[in-house]
N, C-alpha and C positions, 0 to 999 in steps of 0.2 A: 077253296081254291088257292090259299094262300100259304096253306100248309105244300099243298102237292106241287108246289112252285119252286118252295124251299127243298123240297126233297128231288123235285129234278136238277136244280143247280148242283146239289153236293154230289147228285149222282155225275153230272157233267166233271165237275173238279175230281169225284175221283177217279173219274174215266181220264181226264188228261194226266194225271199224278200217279196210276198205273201205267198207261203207255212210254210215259217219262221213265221209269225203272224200265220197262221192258227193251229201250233203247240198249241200255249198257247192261243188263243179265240176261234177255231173252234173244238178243239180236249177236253181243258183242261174247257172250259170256264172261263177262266180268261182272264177280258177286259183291253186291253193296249193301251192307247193312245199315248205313246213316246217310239214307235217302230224305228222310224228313228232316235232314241238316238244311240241303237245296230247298224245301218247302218253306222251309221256317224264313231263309236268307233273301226270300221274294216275298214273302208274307212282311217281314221288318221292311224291308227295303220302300216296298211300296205304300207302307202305312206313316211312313218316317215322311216319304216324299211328299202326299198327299197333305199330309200335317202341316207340312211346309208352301203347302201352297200348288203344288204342281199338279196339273189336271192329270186326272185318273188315263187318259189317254195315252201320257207321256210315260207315266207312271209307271203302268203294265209291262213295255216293251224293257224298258230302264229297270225293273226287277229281275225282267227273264234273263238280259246280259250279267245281270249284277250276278247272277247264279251259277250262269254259265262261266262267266270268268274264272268264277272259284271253283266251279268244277273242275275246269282247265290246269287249274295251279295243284288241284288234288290232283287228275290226271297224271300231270309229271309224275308227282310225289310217288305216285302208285307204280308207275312204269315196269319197274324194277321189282316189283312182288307179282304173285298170280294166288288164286285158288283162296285158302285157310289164311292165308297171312295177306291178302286181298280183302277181304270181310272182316280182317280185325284192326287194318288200316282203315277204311270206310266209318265204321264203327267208331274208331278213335274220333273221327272226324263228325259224326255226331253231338259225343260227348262234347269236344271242344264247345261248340257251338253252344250246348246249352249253358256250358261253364262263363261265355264269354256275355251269353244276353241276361244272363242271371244276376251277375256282379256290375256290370255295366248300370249307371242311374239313367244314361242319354237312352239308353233301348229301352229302359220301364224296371229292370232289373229284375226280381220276383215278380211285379205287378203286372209287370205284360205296360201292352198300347192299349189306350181306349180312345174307344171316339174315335173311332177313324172315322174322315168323311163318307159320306155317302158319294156313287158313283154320279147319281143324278141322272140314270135311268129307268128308274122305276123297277119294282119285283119282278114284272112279267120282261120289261124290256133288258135287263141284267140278267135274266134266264136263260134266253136267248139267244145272248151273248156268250155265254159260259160253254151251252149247248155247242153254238156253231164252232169255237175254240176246240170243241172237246172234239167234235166231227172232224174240224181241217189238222188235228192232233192223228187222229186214225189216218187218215188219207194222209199226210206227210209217212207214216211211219209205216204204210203200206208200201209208198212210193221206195221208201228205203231201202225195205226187204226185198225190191222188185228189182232193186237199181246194182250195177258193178258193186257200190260200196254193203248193199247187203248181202252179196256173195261173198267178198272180203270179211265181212264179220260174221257169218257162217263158218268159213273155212280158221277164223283167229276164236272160234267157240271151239270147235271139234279138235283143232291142233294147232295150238300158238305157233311151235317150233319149226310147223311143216309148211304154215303161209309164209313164217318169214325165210325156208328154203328156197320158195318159187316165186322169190322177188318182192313179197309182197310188205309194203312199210309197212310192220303192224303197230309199230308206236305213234304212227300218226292216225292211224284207223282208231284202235283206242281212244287216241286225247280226243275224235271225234265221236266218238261214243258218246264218254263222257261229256264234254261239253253241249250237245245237242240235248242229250237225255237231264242235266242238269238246268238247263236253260228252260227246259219246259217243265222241269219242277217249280222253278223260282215263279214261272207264270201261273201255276195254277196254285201256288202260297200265296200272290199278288191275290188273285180272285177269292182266293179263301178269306185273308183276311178284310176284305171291303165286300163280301157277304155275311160274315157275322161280328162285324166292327168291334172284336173286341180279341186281343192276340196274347197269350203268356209263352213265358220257354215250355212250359209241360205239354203245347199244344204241340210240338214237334220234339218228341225224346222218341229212344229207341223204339218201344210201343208201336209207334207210328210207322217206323219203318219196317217193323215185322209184318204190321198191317197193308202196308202196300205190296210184298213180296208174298204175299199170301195172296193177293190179289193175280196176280202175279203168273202164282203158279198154279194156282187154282182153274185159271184161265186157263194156262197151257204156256211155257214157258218160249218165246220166239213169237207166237201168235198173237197176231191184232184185232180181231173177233173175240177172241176167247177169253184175250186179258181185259177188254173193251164189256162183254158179258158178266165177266166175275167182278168186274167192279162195281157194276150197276146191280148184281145182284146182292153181292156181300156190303151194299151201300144202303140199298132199299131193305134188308132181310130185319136189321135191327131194328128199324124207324116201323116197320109196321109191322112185327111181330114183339110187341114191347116189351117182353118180358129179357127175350134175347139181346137187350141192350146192356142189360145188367152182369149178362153172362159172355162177351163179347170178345176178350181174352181168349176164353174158354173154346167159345165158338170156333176162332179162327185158327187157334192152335190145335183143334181136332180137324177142322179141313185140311189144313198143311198136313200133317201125320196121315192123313187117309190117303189125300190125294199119293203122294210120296210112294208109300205103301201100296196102293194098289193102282193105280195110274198116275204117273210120270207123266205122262202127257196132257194133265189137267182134260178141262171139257173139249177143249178144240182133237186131242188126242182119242176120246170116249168118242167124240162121234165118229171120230174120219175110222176108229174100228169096228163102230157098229154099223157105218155106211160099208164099209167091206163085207160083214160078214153078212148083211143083207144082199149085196149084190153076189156073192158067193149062191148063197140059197136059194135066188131067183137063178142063175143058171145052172142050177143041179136040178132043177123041177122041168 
């Protein structure tokens, strides 16, 4: 029981740590490569605070901003790029990150954080938690795409140039991208790191962020089912197929190239085609 506890939490984190990227690639179209930058900056932040004395409570919320702020400040920075030289600003901003928790002694340096406190919830009661997080993550980002501002970033994915023809602020749409979609990385690095209490920089390098964007796409690029599916599947696939943890690189860099290749539209795209071509077939009969 204690296993399949631990495997639904990470499948919770990384349901909320894919839908966090899908905010600013699948909703905004802005491509990010050093997404486990934000993961790492709420995982530090909250293991730093907790050390310190601050209840896990406090803690959480004080991560997500801590994240979001910096997303905010990349945000600007990015303003002014799109596309190819978007993803290697992102990128850059990865790196930094590792450069700065690695040489740093106050963040652990190479050693990482240990001992992080415990939340003082319990296995099954921190589960739960993660889960319901992961849940009201979907439903916020449902909300989103449902709402003016996910038409707005619909129409700043499909044509920057043409939203901001028809009035539309797309620099502010953006830095809300980002900041939303970073704020909910930092919160599910806060839950990562006070479920396996122990943090280094390697836990969050580029790696990581290929693995969320593979999540990502694998789902269906825009969709909250699909990226919400492919994380819980590409989360659970290795943990109980043991061998495929070893080959896990491998793995997910041949999903990416497949998906790419021959559906673009990840799984949320495979069905709404295969619900067509069935509902085709049932009215030709």
């Amino acid at each position: 029981m204690i296993y399949e506890i631990s495997v639904l939490t990470a499948v919770g984190i990384s349901v909320i740590l894919a839908l966090s990227l899908n905010l600013i690639t699948g909703f905004c179209g802005q491509i990010s490569l050093g997404h486990a930058a934000f993961l790492g900056i709420g995982a530090y932040s909250a293991a730093l605070m907790t050390k310190a004395g601050l209840p896990f409570a406090l803690a959480l919320p004080a991560a997500a901003l801590s994240a979001g702020l910096v997303g905010l400040v990349v945000g600007l920075a990015a303003l002014r790029v799109r596309h190819d030289f978007l993803a290697i600003t992102t990128m850059g901003v990865g790196f930094l990150f590792l450069g700065i928790t690695r040489q740093q002694e106050a963040l652990g340096g190479e050693l990482g954080i240990s001992a992080i406190p415990d939340p003082g919830l319990g296995a099954a009661g921190y589960m739960a938690l993660v889960l319901a997080l992961a849940a009201l993550t979907a439903v916020f980002s449902w909300y989103v795409k449902r709402s003016w501002m996910g038409f707005v970033f619909e129409a700043i994915a499909d044509d920057e140039d043409t939203a901001r023809l028809i009035g539309q602020d797309v620099a502010r749409y953006k830095l809300a991208a980002f900041a939303m979609g970073t704020a909910l990385g930092g919160m599910a690095g806060a839950l990562y790191a006070h479920d396996i209490k122990f943090i280094t920089p390697d836990s969050f390098g580029f790696v990581e962020s290929i693995t969320v964007l593979t999540m990502v796409a694998v789902g269906g690029i825009g969709s909250v089912w699909g990226v919400t599916l492919a994380a819980a599947m590409l989360t659970i696939l290795p943990l109980w197929v043991q061998f495929l943890d070893d080959y896990k690189l491998l793995l997910y860099g041949g999903l990416l190239f497949l998906v790419m290749r021959f559906s673009p539209g990840g799984l949320a795209g495979l069905l709404a085609t295969s619900l067509q071509e069935w509902r085709r077939g049932g009215k030709s009969r």
